[in-house]
PAVO-531968 format. One record per residue (C-alpha): y, z, x. Coordinates in steps of 0.2 Angstrom, whole numbers, plus 5000, padded with zeros to 4 digits. Example, Ala and Ser with C-alpha at 12.3 -4.5 7.8 and 13.67 -1.06 7.14 Angstrom:
2
(pt (4978 5039 5062))
(pt (4995 5036 5068))
This chain:
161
(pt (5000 5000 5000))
(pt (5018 4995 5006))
(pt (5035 5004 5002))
(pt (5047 4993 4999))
(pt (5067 4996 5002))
(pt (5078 4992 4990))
(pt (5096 4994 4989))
(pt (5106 4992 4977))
(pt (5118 4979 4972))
(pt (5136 4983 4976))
(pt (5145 4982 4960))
(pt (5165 4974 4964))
(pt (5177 4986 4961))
(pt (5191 4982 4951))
(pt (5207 4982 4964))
(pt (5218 4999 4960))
(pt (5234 4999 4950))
(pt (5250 5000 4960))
(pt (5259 5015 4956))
(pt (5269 5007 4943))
(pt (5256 5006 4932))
(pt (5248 5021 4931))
(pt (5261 5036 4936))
(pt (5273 5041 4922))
(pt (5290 5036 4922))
(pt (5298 5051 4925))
(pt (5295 5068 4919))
(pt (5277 5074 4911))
(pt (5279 5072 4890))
(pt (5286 5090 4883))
(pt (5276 5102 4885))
(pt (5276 5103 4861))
(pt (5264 5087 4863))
(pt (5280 5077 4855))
(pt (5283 5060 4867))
(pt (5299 5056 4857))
(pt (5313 5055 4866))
(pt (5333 5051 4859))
(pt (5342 5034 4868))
(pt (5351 5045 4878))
(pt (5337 5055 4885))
(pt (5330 5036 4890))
(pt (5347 5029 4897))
(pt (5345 5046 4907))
(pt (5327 5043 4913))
(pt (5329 5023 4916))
(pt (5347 5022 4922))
(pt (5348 5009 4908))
(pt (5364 5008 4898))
(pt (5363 5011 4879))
(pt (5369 4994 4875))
(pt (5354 4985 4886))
(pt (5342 4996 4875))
(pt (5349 4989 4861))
(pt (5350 4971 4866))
(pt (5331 4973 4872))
(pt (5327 4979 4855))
(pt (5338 4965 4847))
(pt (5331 4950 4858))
(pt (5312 4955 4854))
(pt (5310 4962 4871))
(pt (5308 4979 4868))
(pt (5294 4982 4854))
(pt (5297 4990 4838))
(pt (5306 5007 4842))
(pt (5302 5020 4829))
(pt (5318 5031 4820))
(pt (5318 5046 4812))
(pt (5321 5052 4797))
(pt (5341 5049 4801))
(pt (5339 5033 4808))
(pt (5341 5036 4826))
(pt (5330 5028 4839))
(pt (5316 5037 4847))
(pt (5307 5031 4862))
(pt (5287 5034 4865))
(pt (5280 5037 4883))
(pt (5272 5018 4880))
(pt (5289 5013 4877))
(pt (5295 5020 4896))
(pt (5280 5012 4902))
(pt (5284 4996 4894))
(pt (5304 4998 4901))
(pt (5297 5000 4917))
(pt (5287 4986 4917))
(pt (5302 4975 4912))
(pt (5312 4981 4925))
(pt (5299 4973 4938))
(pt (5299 4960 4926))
(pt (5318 4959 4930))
(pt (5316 4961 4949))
(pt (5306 4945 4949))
(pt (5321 4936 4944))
(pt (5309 4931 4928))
(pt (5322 4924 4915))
(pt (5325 4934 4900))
(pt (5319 4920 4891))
(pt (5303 4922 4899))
(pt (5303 4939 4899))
(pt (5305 4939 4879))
(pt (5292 4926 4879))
(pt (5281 4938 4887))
(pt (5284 4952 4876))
(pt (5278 4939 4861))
(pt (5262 4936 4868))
(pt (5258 4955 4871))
(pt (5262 4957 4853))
(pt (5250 4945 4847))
(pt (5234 4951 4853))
(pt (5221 4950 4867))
(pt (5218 4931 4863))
(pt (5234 4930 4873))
(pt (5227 4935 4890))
(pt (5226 4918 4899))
(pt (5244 4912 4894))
(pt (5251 4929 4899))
(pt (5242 4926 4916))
(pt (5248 4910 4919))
(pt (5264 4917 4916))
(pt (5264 4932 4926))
(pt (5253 4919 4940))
(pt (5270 4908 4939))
(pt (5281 4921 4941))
(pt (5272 4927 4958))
(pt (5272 4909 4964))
(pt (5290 4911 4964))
(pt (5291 4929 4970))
(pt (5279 4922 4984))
(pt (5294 4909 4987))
(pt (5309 4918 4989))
(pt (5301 4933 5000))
(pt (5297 4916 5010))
(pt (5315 4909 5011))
(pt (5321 4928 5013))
(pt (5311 4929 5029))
(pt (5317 4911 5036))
(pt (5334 4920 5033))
(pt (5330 4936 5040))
(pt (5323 4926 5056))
(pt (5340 4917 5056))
(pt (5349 4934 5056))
(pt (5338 4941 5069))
(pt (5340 4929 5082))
(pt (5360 4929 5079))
(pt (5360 4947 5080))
(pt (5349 4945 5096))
(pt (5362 4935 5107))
(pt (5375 4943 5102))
(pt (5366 4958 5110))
(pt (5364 4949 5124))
(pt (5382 4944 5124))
(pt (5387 4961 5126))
(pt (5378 4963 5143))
(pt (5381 4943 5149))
(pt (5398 4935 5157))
(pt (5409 4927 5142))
(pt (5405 4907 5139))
(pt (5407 4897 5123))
(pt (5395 4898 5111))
(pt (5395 4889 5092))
(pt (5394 4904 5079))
């Protein structure tokens, strides 16, 4: 009789979330259980203005916000985690337009997924982009900023910028 090793097949693991999406924006909920927070409390917590809240709200970017029973706006922790994601959204330089679009297909439902991925797959094609220019330009300034070190310690002569 023969024993036979065997191991077992590595499962993949899925890659980790970046911060962003799994720490709380901000303070833990309150301690009463309550996640409802006023939209001065949330221009507090995400440096937003009142008015961009507003707009968000207006424009279909921001989901439904809930009210109470006077009509005032109050904000869920899924809604700071939602303003959190639009501000990285924001940081892309994603239009608004875009961004809005975005906000739709969440809304809609799961069968969205591969349109909010080819979305999301443009928008790093372009993130991708820029950091490539920005480093072409950060090159450019260090090498300028490199001679004119050398300047200080070499005898004057013309240069061109």
């Amino acid at each position: 009789m023969t024993v036979m090793e065997t191991t077992a097949t590595p499962t993949p693991t899925p890659p980790e979330p970046p911060a962003c999406c799994t720490a709380e924006p901000g303070p833990p909920p309150r301690p009463d259980g309550r996640d409802q927070y006023t939209i001065s409390e949330v221009v507090a917590r995400t440096g937003l203005s009142a008015h961009t809240l507003r707009w968000y709200e207006r424009i279909g970017l921001m989901p439904h916000v809930d009210r109470s029973h006077t009509g005032q706006r109050r904000y869920s922790n899924g809604d700071l985690d939602w303003l959190s994601l639009v501000g990285k959204l924001r940081q892309t330089g994603m239009p608004v337009a875009g961004m809005v679009r975005y906000a739709e297909l969440v809304r809609a439902g799961a069968h969205t997924f591969p349109e909010r991925r080819e979305l999301l797959e443009q928008t790093r094609r372009d993130v991708r982009s820029r950091i490539a220019e920005l480093q072409d330009t950060l090159a450019v300034l260090d090498y300028k900023i490199d001679i004119y070190g050398g300047a200080e310690q070499a005898p004057e002569r013309p240069r061109t910028g």
